[in-house]
N, C-alpha and C positions, 0 to 999 in steps of 0.2 A: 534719409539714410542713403549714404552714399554705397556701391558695391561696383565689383572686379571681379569680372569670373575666367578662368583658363582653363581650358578643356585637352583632353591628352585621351588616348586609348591603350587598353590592356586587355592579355588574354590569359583565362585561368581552366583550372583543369578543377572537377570536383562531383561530386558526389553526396545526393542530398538522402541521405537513409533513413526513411517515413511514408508513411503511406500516402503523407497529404499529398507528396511531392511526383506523385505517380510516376510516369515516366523517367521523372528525372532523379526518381531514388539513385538508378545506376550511375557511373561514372561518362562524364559528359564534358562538352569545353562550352564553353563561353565570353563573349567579346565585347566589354564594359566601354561607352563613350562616358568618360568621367568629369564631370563639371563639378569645377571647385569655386565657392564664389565667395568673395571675401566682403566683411561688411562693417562700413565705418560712418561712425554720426558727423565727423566733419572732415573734410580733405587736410592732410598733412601739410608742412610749409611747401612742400614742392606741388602742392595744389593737387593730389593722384592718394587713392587708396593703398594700393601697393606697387612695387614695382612688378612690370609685370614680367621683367625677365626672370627677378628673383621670387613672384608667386610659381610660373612654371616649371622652374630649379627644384623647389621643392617638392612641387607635385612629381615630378618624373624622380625623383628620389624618395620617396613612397611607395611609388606604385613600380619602379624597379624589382622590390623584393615580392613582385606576386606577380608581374608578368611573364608568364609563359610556366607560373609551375604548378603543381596539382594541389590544391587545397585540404586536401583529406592526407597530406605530407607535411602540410605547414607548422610546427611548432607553436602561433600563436592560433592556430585554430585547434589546434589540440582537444580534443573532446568537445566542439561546437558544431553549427550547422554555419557554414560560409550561404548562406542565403544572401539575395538581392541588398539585403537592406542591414544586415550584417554586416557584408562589406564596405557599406556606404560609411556606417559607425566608424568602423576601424579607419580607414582609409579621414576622415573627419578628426578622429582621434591623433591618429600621424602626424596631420597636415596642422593640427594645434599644436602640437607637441615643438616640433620643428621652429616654424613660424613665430609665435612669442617669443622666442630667444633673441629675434633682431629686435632693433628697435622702430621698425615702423609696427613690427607684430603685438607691440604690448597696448598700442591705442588703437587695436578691433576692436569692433562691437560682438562678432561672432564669421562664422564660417559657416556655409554650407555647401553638401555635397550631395549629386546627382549621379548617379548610375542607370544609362540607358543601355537594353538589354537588346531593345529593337526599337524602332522607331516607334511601336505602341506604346510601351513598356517600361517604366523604368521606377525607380525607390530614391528615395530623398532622406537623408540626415542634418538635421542644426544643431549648431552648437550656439550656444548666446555665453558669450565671457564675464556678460555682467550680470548675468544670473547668481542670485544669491541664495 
């Protein structure tokens, strides 16, 4: 398995309301290093998973409409919790969403996404395309 990962940063504002979340029930910011990693069982004719100017395009066209705003505002989080691994989903969801419409995007194998929260810390999302 072949994979291409492009990594980008984003800041979000948000508010996680539960106990589990102790301190961080209140309203708080936090600053995601986002690794997107794309993954293909054989190299395309131009021998490359994706391109990577056109993987970064698209990530920074995702992650546009959630950097720098409050999540507890957001319309798609509308009655959720934007937790670590939430956003990982969404953000995974997006970057599929997008991505298959070219044509190097329709022969993935899948995608996955990384949200590092601190250098200890971080939540992981995959997608597999040929999951059935």
């Amino acid at each position: 398995m072949f994979s291409l990962t492009v990594r980008r940063n984003f800041m979000i504002a948000h508010s996680l309301p539960r106990p589990a979340f102790g301190p961080a029930q209140g309203m708080h910011g936090a600053t995601f290093v986002t690794e997107v990693t794309f993954r293909r069982r054989s190299l395309n004719d131009d021998s490359i998973v994706l391109d990577i100017g056109e993987a970064g395009e698209v990530l920074d066209n995702v992650l546009e409409g959630l950097n720098y705003k409050n999540l507890d505002e957001h319309p798609d989080f509308a009655g959720k919790l934007s937790t670590t691994e939430a956003l990982a989903q969404y953000i995974a969801d997006a970057v599929a969403a997008k991505i298959r419409t070219g044509q190097d995007g329709r022969d993935l194998a899948g995608l996955d996404v990384t949200l590092r929260e601190t250098p200890d810390a971080w939540a992981s999302f995959s997608l597999d395309f040929n999951a059935g």
